[in-house]
Phi, psi and omega in degrees: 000327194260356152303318146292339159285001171263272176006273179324305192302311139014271188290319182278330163251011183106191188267353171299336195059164194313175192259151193289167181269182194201115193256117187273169178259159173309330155282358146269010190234022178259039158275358230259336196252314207304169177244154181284343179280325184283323157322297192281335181294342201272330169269026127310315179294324186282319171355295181079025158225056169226196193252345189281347202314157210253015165297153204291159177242033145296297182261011137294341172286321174289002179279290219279321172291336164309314175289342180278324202285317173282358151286348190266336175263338182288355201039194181324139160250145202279187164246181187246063171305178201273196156238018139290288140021264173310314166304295203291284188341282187297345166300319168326262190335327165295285200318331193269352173275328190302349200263304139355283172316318178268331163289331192100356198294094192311298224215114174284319194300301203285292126039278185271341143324290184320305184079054208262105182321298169334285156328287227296317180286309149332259180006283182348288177261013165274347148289298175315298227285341159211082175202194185269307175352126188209343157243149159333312202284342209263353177259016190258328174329304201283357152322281197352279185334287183319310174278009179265313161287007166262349188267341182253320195279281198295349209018087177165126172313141187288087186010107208292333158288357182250356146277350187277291179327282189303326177280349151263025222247288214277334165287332172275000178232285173347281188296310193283346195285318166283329178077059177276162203271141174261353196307162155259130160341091197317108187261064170276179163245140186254122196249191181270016172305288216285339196290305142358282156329302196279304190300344169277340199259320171315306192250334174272309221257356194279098168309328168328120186258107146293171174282005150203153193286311154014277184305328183285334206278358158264336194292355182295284194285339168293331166293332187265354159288315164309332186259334175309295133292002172083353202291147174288191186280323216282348191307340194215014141207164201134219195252294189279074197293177169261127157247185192291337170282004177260004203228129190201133144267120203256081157274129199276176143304141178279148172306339167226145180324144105129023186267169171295175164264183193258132194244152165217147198235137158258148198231130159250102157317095154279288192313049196248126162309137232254150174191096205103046161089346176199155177244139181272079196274169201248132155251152171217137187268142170233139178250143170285114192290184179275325215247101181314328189315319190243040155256116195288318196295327180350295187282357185233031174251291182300001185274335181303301205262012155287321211255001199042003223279336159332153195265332189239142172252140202189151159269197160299318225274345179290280215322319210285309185285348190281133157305104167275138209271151177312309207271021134278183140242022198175144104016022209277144186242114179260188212246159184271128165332326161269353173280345199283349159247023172261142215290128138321303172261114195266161192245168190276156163211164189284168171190147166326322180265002170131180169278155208212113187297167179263150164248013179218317210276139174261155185301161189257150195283337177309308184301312169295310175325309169301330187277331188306307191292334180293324173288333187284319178285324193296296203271035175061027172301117173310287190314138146255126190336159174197168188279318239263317167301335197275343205275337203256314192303318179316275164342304215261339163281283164338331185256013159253314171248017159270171142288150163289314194298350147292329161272002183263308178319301180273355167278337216023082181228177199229128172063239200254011183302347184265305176353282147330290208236345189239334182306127208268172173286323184309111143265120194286091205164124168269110227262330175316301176306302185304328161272350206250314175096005172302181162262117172339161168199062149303340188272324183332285155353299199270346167303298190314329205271349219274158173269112194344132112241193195193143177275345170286349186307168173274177155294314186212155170284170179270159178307325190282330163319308185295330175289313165299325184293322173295331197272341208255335219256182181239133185293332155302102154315324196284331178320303181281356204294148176093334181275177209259330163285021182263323143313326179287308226241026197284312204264339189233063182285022193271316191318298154331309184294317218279353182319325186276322179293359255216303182292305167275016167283302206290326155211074174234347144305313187275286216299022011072297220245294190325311199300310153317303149352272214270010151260017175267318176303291194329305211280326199293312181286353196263352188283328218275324167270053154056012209239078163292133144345150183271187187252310196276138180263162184259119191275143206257136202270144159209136184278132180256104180308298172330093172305351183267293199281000192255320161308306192289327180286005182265305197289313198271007172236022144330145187266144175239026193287336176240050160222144201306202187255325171311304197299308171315309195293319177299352215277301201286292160356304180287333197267336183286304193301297188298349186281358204259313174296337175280358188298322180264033174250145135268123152303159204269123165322158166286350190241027169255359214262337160229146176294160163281129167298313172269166189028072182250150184237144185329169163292137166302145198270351154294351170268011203255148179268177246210078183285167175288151162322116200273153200282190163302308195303306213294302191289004172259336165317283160332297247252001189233004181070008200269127165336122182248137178242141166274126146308106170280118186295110157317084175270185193299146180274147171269109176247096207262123173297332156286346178274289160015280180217015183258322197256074145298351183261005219230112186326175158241041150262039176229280139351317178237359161343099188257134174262156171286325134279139165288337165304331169292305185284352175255014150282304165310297186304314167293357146308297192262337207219270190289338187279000160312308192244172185293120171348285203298000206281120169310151178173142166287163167300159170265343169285159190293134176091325197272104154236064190290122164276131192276157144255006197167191196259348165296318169293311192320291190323300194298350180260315168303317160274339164223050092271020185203342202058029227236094168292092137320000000 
């Protein structure tokens, strides 16, 4: 021991041994003595924010009444609401001045200052009796509201009897009086049985041509990012987009030698709805899954590398060869500086050459939404579908294997709000085993709980239904002119053009809902008659123009249970490269993929070719009954050259895309194309071969026609 105890000294002071000590007196030490009270009164003092200060103290006191008097002239402070918030509060406020207004009401402001039970209940129901409003909940919104712009008018909270009247005023008076609907609201969940589904329907069944392969290749990771984090939608698209700088790729080392490494992405949620007055942003580690379908880095790994947005450029299959060096614990992989402020999920734009992803504009929440709900229609879900299933199945997982205060955190809510608004009606629990003391079935249970679909519902409506929707709608604005919904609606024509989607919503809902009903009958009667089901389902073929999209529905639902960790690795390698190439691809629109069946008009007498003049011989032929042969002309194939051979992202029925007319096609090419780009914009011809330079679109047109044969 005391050899390890020379050793130690050794090494901490050397072979000199330590430095001597040097013992000071109380008088060079005299902090050393002080009381702590004496200490701490003299940096109060040095602070320069006490009262001991050595300033006269008239004009501090005249310092701090100066600071009183402008608070007292700044008045009340307000709260700061969001700006969704705010668009309702001024819609309200507009409603209670018309409502002023109808009334006779001189001064609304003041009007709604007083704070009259009376008013405030007249407003009421002169809301319901002229709008739309048909459930409870939505005219108790417009309470909320009202009273939140009296709270910005009045500064100051609303009077508690006249709140206390009105939140019973309106179920009990209100509601029967109009007979508005009170249910509450089906609070399902979408768990990950159902996440499963939408991505087989997504990528093998969905027959739907987006306007670019993009769009279908982002909705796969926002959905399995929505059910993951529980986050809402507008959190990752919208006006406040997720962008690539809110996303960092991460490689670890493997838990065993000689392995690939573990790639992981972090994702920071900023944009999260403020709840108490401030938002909170949420981080979350992402893994490479077992079930590619659902593995979000895949997919946002192949959107990176569509996008190049990397600072170094490399694939999966390098990231795969990589080492992380001893003196680290890790890999970070950045963004090239102009992608790093740019949106990840992106919206489409028009460009001379065709649709385009956009690089700055972000999806819009509508757009997504249409597609969510449409894949939801694909796989035959009685419900339609909304992100708020994804959000509450999220929830009701986190609140079974969280703390609340952990599950508040990542939903980000405060007090009984999961409770309130996301806890479903459904109890997944098997309550029977628990009294009876039988053996659970909990997964049963929660099958029950699940939301009803069927592969057979329909999708869409059928043509003669789209036809009935047409004899009741107007097709027209000029149509509807004279009618009395033309006259309602006169200042809100947008209202008129949706009749019709208004009309087909409404019943492609009943045909929906009848159908679920009657094959659950159907099915009973045809068992009962003795007619089973087949045990095999036959997967329905479907051809995919796209070689990219035939590969990824192939690749992400293979079973991989008898395949190595190499093999897998190749797998997910194949499903990243082709999901990075589909990115820039379009499928060909439905309407290059076939002629119209209805309303075709004769050919235009400018499409018909220009025969030669018949000779002598011919007409003695006629004249004698004998077969005359006409010559057939070759004219110009109708082609447009810019889809041809300028759109490398353009299917290839789009690409050979033959028009029936020339007229069809100098609509298109003018349409679709020049009208895009500038009179003046330099550009080559787009045909094969022609390398003539334009100067503009007036040259094009004048080039096209008498070097290719084409009146544009």
């Amino acid at each position: 021991m005391a050899r390890r105890h020379a050793q130690r000294h050794t090494l901490r002071y050397g072979a000199d041994g330590p430095p001597p000590t040097v013992m000071l007196s109380a008088e060079e030490r005299p902090g050393a003595y002080e009381s702590r009270s004496q200490r701490d009164l003299e940096l109060y003092q040095d602070s320069g924010y006490n009262s001991l200060s050595e300033s006269d103290p008239d004009d501090e006191a005249m310092f701090y009444q100066q600071k009183m008097d402008e608070f007292e002239e700044e008045g009340a402070t307000l709260s700061n609401p969001c700006d969704e918030t705010k668009a309702m509060m001024a819609a309200v406020e507009k409603n209670w001045g018309l409502f002023c207004k109808a009334t006779k009401i001189k001064n609304p402001q003041a009007a709604l200052i007083e704070c009259e039970a009376r008013t405030i209940k007249g407003y009421l129901f002169w809301r319901v009796k002229n709008s739309r409003i048909k459930k409870e909940s939505s005219i108790i919104t417009c309470w909320k509201v009202l009273s939140m712009v009296y709270a910005r008018l009045a500064q100051r909270y609303m009077d508690g009897g006249v709140l206390y009247d009105i939140r019973n005023w309106i179920p009990q008076k209100l509601t029967p009086m109009f007979g508005l609907d009170d249910s509450e609201k089906d609070k399902a969940g979408l768990f990950v049985e159902d996440l499963c589904t939408l991505q087989n329907g997504h990528w093998v069944l969905d027959t739907e041509v987006y306007a670019h392969e993009r769009l279908r290749v982002q909705l796969s990771p926002l959905l399995i990012i929505a059910g993951c984090t529980a986050t809402r939608p507008k959190a990752l698209v919208g006006k406040r987009p997720l962008l690539y700088k809110d996303i960092e790729f991460q490689v670890f080392p493997p838990s065993i030698k000689e392995r690939p490494p573990i790639i992981v992405m972090i994702l920071n949620l900023k944009h999260i709805k403020r709840s108490g007055g401030k938002s909170k942003k949420k981080i979350f580690a992402f893994y490479e899954g077992e079930d590619l379908s659902c593995c979000v880095v895949t997919f946002m790994l192949a959107l990176a590398l569509a996008d190049n947005a990397f600072e170094n450029k490399f694939t999966l299959k390098d990231i795969y060869t990589w080492i992380v060096p001893p003196d680290t614990d890790r890999i970070r992989l950045y963004w090239d500086d102009k992608w790093a402020e740019r949106p990840v999920f992106r919206d489409v734009e028009h460009t001379a050459k065709g649709v385009r992803m956009s690089k700055t504009q972000s999806l819009q929440y509508s757009k997504h939404r249409h597609h969510f709900i449409r894949v939801g229609r694909t796989c035959g879900f009685e419900k339609r579908l909304e992100f708020y299933d994804l959000r509450r199945a999220s929830g009701k997982r986190l609140n079974e294997e969280l703390t609340p205060e952990e599950r508040r955190q990542i939903m980000g809510n405060q007090g009984d709000v999961y409770e309130r608004y996301y806890m479903p009606a459904f109890i997944d629990r098997d309550c029977q085993a628990i009294y009876l003391g039988s053996t659970r079935r909990d997964d049963l249970i929660r099958a029950v709980g699940r939301l009803a679909r069927h592969a057979r519902a329909p999708p869409a409506l059928t043509d003669v239904q789209n036809q009935e929707i047409k004899l009741h709608g107007y097709r027209t604005i000029k149509a509807a002119k004279g009618t009395e919904l033309f006259e309602l609606h006169k200042e809100t024509q947008a209202d008129i053009n949706n009749l019709k989607r208004k009309l087909s919503d409404a019943l492609l809902n009943k045909t929906i809902k009848e159908f679920h009903i009657s094959v659950h009958t159907d099915e009973v009667n045809q068992q009962m008659q003795g007619i089973r089901p087949s045990d095999i389902l036959t997967p329905p073929t479907i051809k995919y123009e796209l070689e990219e999209r035939a590969a990824v529905a192939k690749l992400l639902f293979m079973p991989l249970d008898n395949l190595s960790e190499d093999q897998i690795r190749q797998v997910r390698i194949e499903v990243v490269e082709n999901l990075a190439q589909l990115c820039k691809r379009q499928e060909t629109p439905h309407l290059y993929k076939a002629p119209k069946s209805r309303g075709q008009r004769p050919k235009h007498p400018i499409d018909l070719p220009i025969l030669p003049p018949a000779s002598p011989e011919d007409f003695r032929k006629l004249s004698r009954n004998e077969p005359v042969v006409i010559p057939q002309l070759q004219g110009p194939v109708l082609i447009c050259a810019f889809c041809k051979w300028c759109d490398e992202e353009a299917g290839p029925a789009k690409k050979d895309k033959v028009f029936a007319r020339i007229d069809i096609l100098r609509k298109h090419v003018r349409t679709q194309h020049l009208d895009l780009m500038a009179s003046d914009t330099e550009f080559s011809c787009p045909y094969e071969g022609c390398l003539e330079l334009l100067a503009g679109t007036m040259h094009y047109l004048n080039h096209v026609t008498h070097g290719h044969g084409l009146y544009l």
